[in-house]
C-alpha positions as CSV (number, residue, x, y, z in Angstrom):
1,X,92.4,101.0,77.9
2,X,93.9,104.5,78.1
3,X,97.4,105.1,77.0
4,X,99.3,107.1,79.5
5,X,101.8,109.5,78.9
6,X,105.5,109.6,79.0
7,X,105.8,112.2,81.8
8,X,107.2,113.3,85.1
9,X,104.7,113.0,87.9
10,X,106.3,113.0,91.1
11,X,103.2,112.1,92.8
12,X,102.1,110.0,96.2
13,X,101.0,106.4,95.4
14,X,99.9,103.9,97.6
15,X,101.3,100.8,98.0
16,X,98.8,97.9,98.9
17,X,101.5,94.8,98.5
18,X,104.8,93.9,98.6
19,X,106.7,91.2,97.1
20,X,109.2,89.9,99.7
21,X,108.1,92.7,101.6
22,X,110.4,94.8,99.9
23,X,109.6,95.0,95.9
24,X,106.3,96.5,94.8
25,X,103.5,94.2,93.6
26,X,100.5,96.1,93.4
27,X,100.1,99.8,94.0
28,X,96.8,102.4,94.0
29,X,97.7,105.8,92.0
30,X,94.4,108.1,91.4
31,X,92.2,105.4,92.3
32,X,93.2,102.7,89.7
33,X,95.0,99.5,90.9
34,X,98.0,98.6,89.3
35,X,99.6,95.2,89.2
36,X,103.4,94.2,89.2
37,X,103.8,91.8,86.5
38,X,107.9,92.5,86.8
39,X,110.8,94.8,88.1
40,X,113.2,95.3,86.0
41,X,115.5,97.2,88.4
42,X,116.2,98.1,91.5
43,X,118.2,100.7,93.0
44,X,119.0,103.3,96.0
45,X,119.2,106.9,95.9
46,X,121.1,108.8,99.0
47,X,121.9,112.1,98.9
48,X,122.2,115.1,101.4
49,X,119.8,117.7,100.9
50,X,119.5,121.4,102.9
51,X,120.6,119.9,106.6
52,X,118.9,116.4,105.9
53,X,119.4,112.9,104.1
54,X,117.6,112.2,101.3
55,X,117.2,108.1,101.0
56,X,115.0,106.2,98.5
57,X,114.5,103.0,96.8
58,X,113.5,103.3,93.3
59,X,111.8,100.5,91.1
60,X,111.2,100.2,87.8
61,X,108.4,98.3,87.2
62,X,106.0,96.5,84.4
63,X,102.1,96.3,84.4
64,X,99.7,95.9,81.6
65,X,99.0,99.3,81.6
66,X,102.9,100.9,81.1
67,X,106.4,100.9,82.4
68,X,106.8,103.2,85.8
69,X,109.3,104.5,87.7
70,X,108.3,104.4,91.4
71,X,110.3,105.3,94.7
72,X,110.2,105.0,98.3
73,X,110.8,108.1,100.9
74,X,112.9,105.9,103.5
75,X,112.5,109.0,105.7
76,X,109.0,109.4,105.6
77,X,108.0,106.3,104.8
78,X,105.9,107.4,101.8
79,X,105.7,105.5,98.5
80,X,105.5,107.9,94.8
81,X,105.2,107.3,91.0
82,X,107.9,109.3,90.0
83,X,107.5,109.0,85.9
84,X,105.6,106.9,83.3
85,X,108.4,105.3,81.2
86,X,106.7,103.5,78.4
């Protein structure tokens, strides 16, 4: 198994389920599946940004492979990993 790195990614994910249909459960990020084994937190980010709202949900979650920080693009509807944490 390959360690990742601690590191900013800020890239497009995609989410395959939903817990709840609302809290991430497993997730697709450069062709590898990831499983939610737990979120630790939960949390929403709104902000105005250049003539437009800016609203996500951010997760952090555990897999076997690392801790990650994820988000949700309410706007857009887009999931992202946003940073490996551990």
């Amino acid at each position: 198994m390959r360690r990742l790195q601690k590191r900013r990614y800020n890239e497009p994910i995609e989410m395959r389920a939903k817990r709840f249909g609302y809290f991430p459960k497993t997730f697709l990020w450069h062709g590898r599946r990831y499983d939610v084994r737990r979120v630790e937190r939960a949390w929403t980010v709104s902000r105005r940004r250049a003539r437009r709202r800016v609203e996500r949900r951010c997760f952090r979650v555990h897999t076997a492979e690392g801790v990650f920080d994820l988000y949700q693009d309410l706007g857009a509807n887009t999931w992202h990993l946003e940073k490996v944490v551990a």
